[in-house]
N, C-alpha and C positions, 0 to 999 in steps of 0.2 A: 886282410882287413875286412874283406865283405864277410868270412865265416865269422867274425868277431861279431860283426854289426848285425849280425842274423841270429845269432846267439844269446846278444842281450836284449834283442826284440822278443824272444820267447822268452826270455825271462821274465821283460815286463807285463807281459800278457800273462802270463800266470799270476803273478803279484796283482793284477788288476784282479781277475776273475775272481782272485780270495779275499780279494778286500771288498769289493761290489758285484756279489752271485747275484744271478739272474732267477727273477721267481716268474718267470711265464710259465712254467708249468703248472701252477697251481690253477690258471682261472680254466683250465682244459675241464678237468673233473666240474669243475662248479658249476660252470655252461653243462656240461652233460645231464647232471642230475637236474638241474631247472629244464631243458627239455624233457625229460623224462616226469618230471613232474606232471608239466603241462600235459602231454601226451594223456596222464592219467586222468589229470580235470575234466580232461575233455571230454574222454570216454565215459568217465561217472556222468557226468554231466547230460551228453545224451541218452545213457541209463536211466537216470532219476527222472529224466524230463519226460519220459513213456510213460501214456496215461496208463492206472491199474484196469484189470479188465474186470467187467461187471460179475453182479452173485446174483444166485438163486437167493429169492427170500423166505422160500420152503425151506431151503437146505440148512440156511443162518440161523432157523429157528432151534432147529434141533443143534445144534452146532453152541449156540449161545446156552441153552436150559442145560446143556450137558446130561450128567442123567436123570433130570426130571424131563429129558425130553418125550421119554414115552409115556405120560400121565397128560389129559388134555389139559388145556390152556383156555382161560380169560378170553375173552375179546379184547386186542390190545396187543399181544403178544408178538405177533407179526411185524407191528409196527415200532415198537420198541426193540426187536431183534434189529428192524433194519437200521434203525438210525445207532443204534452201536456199533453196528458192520462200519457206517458211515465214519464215525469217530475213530476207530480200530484202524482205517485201510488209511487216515489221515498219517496214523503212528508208526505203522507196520510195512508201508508201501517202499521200494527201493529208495533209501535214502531218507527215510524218516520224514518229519515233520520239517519241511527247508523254511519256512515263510520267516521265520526269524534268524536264520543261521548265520552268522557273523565273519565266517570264515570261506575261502574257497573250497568247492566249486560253489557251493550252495549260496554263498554271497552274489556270483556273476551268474546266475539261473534269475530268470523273472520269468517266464511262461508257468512253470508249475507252481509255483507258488502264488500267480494270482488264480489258475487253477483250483488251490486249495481253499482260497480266500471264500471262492462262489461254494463249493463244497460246503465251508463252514460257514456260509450267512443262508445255504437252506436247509444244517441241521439246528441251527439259532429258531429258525422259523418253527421248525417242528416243536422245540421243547419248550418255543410261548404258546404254543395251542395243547398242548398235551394234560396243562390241567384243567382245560375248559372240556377237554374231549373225556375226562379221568370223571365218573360217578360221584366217587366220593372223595374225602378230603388228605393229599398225599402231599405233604411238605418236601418230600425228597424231590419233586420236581420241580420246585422251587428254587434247592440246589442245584439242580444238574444247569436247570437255565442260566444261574449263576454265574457256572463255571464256563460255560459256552458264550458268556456274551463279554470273556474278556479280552482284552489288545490280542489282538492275532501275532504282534509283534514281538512279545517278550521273550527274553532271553536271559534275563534274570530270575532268582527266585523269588516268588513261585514264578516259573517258566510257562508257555502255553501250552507245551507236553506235560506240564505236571496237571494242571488242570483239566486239562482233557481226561487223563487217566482217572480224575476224581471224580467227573462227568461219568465217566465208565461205571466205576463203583458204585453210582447213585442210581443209573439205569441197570447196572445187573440187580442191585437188592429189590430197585419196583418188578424186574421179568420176573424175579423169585415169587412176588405176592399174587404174579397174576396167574400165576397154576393153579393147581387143583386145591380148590377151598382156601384158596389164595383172598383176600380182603378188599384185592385192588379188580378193578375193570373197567372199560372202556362201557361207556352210555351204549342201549341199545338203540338208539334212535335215532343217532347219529348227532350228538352235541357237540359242539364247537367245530364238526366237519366245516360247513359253509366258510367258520369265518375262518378257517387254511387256507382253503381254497382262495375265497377273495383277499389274502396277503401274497396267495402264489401268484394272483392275474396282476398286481400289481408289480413285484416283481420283473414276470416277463415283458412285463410294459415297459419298466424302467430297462431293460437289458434292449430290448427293440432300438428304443431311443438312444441310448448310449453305441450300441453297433452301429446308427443309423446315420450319427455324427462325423464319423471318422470318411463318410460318402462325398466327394468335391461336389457335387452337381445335385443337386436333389430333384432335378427332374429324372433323376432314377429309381423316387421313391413313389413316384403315379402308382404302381401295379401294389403297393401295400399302402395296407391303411395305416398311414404313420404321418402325424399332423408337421409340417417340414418347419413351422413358425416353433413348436413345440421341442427342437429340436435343442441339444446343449452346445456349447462352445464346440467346434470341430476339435474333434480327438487330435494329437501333435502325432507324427506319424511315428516316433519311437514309444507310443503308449497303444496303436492299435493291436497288437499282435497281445498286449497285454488284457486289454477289454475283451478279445477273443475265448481267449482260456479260460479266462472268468465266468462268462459265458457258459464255455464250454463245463464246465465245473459246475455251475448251476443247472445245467440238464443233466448232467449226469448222477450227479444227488435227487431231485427232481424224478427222476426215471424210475429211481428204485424206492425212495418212498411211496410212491403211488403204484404203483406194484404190490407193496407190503399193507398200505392201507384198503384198498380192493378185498384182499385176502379178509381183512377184516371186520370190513363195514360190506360186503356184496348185498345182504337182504335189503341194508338203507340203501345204495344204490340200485338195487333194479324195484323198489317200491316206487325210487323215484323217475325212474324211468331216464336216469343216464349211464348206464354200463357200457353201451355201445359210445357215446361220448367220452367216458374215461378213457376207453382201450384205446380210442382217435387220439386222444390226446398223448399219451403212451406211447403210440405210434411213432408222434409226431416228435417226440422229444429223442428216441430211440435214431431216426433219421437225422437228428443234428451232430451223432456220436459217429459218423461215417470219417472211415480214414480222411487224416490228411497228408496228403502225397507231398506236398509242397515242404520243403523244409524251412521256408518261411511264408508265413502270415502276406498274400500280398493285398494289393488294394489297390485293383484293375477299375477298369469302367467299361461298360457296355460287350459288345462281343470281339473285345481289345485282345491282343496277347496276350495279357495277364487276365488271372483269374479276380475276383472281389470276394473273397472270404466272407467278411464280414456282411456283406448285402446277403450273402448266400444265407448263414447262422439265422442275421435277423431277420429274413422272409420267417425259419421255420418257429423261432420268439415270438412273431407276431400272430400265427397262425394258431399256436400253443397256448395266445392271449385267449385268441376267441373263442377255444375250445373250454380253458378255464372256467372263462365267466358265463357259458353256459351252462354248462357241468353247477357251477353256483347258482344259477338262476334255478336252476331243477332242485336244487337241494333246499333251497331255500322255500319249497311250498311244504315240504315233508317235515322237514326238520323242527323240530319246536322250536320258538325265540324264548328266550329269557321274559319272565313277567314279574315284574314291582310284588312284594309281598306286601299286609296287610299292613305291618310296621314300619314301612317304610314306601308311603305316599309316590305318587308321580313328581317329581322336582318341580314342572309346572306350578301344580293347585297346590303346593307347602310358598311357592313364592307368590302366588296370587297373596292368598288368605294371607301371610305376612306382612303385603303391602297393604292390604287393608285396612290392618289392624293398626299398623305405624302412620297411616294418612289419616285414619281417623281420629284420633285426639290433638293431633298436628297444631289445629287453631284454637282446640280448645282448653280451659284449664283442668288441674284432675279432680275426676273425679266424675264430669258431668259424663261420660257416657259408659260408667262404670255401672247405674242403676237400672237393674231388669226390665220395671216395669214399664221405663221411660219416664217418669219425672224427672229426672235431671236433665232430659231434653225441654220436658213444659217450662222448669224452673229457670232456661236460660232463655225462654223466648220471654217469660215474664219479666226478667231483671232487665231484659230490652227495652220491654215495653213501657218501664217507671220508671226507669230513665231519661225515655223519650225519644231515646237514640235508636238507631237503625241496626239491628243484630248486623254483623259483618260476616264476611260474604264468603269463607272459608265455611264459617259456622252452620249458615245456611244451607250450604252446598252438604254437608256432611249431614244434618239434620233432616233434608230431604233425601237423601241416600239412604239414610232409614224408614221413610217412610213407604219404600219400597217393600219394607215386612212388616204391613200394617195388616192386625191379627185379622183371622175369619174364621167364623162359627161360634165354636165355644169362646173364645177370647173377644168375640166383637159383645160377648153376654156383658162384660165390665167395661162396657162403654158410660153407661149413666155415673157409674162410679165417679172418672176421671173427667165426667165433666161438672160433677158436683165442683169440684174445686179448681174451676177455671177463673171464679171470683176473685182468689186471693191472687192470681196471676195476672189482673185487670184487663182481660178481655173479655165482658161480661156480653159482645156481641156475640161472641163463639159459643158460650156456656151460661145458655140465658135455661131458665127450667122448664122441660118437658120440651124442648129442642128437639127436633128429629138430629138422628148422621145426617152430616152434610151429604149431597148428593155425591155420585162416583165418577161426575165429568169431576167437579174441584179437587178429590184424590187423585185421580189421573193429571190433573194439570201439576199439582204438587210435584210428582211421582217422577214428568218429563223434567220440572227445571231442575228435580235433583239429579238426573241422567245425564244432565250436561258435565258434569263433573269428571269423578273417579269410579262411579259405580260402582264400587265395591261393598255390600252389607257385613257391616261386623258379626261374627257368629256367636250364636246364643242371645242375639238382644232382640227384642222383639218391641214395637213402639205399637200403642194402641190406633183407632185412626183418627183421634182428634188431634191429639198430637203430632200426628202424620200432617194434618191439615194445617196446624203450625207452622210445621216445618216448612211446609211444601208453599204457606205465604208468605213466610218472613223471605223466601228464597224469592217472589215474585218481587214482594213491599220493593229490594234490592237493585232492582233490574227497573225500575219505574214502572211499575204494576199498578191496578188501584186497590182500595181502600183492603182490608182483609174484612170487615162487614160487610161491604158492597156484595163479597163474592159469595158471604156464608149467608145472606139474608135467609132468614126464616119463611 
């Protein structure tokens, strides 16, 4: 009976096993290759995340001109080699272009990719200066700044690898023009250098501050000059190590621009007496690119066990600030400023003269301060004065405003003229015959109550000076003045 009973237990067990197989071995393989995945993430991932190592910008020149490299070159060339290296090493470096990457590893990477971000907002920088710094007139950089100043984030088409590569195309066909008997060049004088420079000092300023926030205590910021009320929101401490690379990414583009711009501004530089302040500053950005041993970003205090990264960086930002903006102060005695052409006024004196022109017929109707000679000024003190009424007080004010261009020399010759027919305007105490001009205190007093106003003289009208004396009592008569015979008596 038990071999029986033992018999049809292995039966049933068989029958079980084929009716409900067991699939545990399936998740064995599937755990493996997801370790093995990750394994690889990982590894790419420390890979990609190695910053590239710097270039000669000697060497990128001849390297970008291909074979027009042995033919000289533009002033310009230098600088346009490097910021294509710049855009190239964005493309080309292990792992491409990650800032937009959607997928892993390049999705779980943030250090190099805000890396890339400072990288790409100081080649943005270069190509809005590049046509102030460009002679003559080159649409193509136009484009390229176009192309650099879009979403760093796209991953659609057009992508930010497509555009950049268009950026590229736009800056090889300008390095093409600036060879030999090339059309294109960089100013000899050094134009638009300055205002780089003062977009670079602001910059480091903003990097200062921003590394400066992520600091608990700011009384650790005594020894740099960095304003602690000036400071932004404390960085959250899973974004420090982010503000670092960026940073760091900013002096490293930073570095080798002004390397390549040197090359090609040196005679504007040592006229102006900062070459040895450029190579400082060079220096200084060069010592911000020193290994980091630390495999993370820390953010230590004082002479703690941890180190402070970022207080570290933004000492040498800040230092780089004040190297800039002296480097721009030197540039700025040499360098030409831009000057107003003939056809286009100071803004100022186009908005002066406009307001003048609009205030002065303001109060009155058209027509009266339309007439050269100034009769439609006499004719409106007269339509006052037979009236009986009191000229008002806009009127006045604008009437004595002209007699601030009350003629002299030849023009004062047709004075008899205009007082000939002072008659018909019934003030026959003003323009009685053989009348002297009134004396030059009662112009002068005209002259002040029309100053009280707007001051402003409309151009081309010229008012004789009886008329001036008009003006210049209807504007008193207004104010409770006395008589305007009392003041002209003969």
């Amino acid at each position: 009976m038990a071999l029986s009973h033992k018999g049809a237990a292995r039966r049933r067990s068989r029958t079980e096993v084929l009716e409900r197989p067991e699939y545990g071995w399936i998740w064995r393989p599937l755990l493996v290759l997801l370790v093995i995945y990750l394994v690889v993430c990982l590894g790419l991932g420390i890979w990609w995340s190695r910053t590239p190592a710097g270039f000669d910008v000697e060497q990128v020149v001849a390297e970008q001109r291909g074979a027009a490299s042995g033919s000289p070159a533009s002033r310009g060339a230098v600088t346009t080699a490097g910021l294509m290296t710049l855009v190239e090493t964005l493309l080309e470096k292990p792992g491409g272009y990650l800032r937009n990457d959607v997928a892993p590893p390049g999705l779980w990477l943030d250090n190099m990719p805000a890396w890339e971000l400072g990288v790409l907002d100081q080649a943005r920088r270069l190509a809005r200066s590049l046509p102030a710094m460009e002679q003559t007139s080159a649409p193509v950089l136009e484009g390229v700044q176009e192309r650099l100043m879009g979403d760093s984030r796209d991953w659609l088409y057009p992508s930010t690898e497509k555009r950049l590569e268009q950026a590229l195309d736009g800056l090889d066909g300008y390095l093409a023009a600036l060879g030999e008997g090339g059309e294109a060049a960089f100013g000899d004088q050094g134009q638009g250098l300055a205002a780089w420079l003062e977009a670079i000092t602001g910059s480091l300023d903003e990097l200062g501050l921003r590394l400066s926030a992520s600091i608990g205590s700011h009384d650790e910021l005594r020894d740099l000059d960095i304003d602690a009320e000036a400071l932004p929101a404390r960085t959250p401490w899973y974004r420090v190590d982010d503000v670092f690379f960026e940073a760091r990414g900013q002096a490293w583009a930073l570095m080798h621009l002004l390397e390549a711009v040197q090359r090609d501004q040196a005679d504007v530089l040592a006229s102006a007496g900062v070459t040895e302040r450029w190579e400082q500053l060079v220096a200084e950005l060069q010592r911000s690119q020193r290994r980091l041993w630390s495999p993370l970003v820390l953010n230590g205090s004082g002479f703690g066990l941890f180190a402070n990264h970022s207080l570290v960086l933004a000492n040498h930002m800040v230092r780089a600030r004040d190297l800039a903006r002296q480097v721009t102060e030197g540039l700025d005695e040499v360098t030409p400023a831009p000057a107003p052409t003939a056809s286009e006024p100071p803004v100022v004196e186009v908005e002066r003269s406009e307001d003048a022109v609009e205030e002065a017929p303001a109060e009155e109707d058209e027509g009266e301060m339309s007439a050269p000679s100034g009769e439609g000024v006499a004719d409106t003190g007269a339509a006052a004065a037979s009236r009986g009424e009191a000229p008002a007080e806009g009127a006045a004010t604008d009437e004595g405003e002209e007699a601030q261009a009350a003629p002299t020399g030849e023009e004062a010759a047709d004075e008899p003229a205009i007082e000939q027919q002072a008659p018909d305007t019934g003030e026959g105490e003003m323009a009685s015959s053989g009348s002297e001009p009134a004396p030059a205190e009662t112009r002068e007093e005209g002259s002040d109550e029309a100053m009280s106003g707007d001051a402003a003289a409309t151009e081309g009208e010229q008012v004789p000076s009886d008329t001036a004396e008009e003006g210049g009592d209807e504007a008193t008569a207004d104010d409770g003045a006395t008589a305007e015979g009392d003041q002209l008596g003969s």
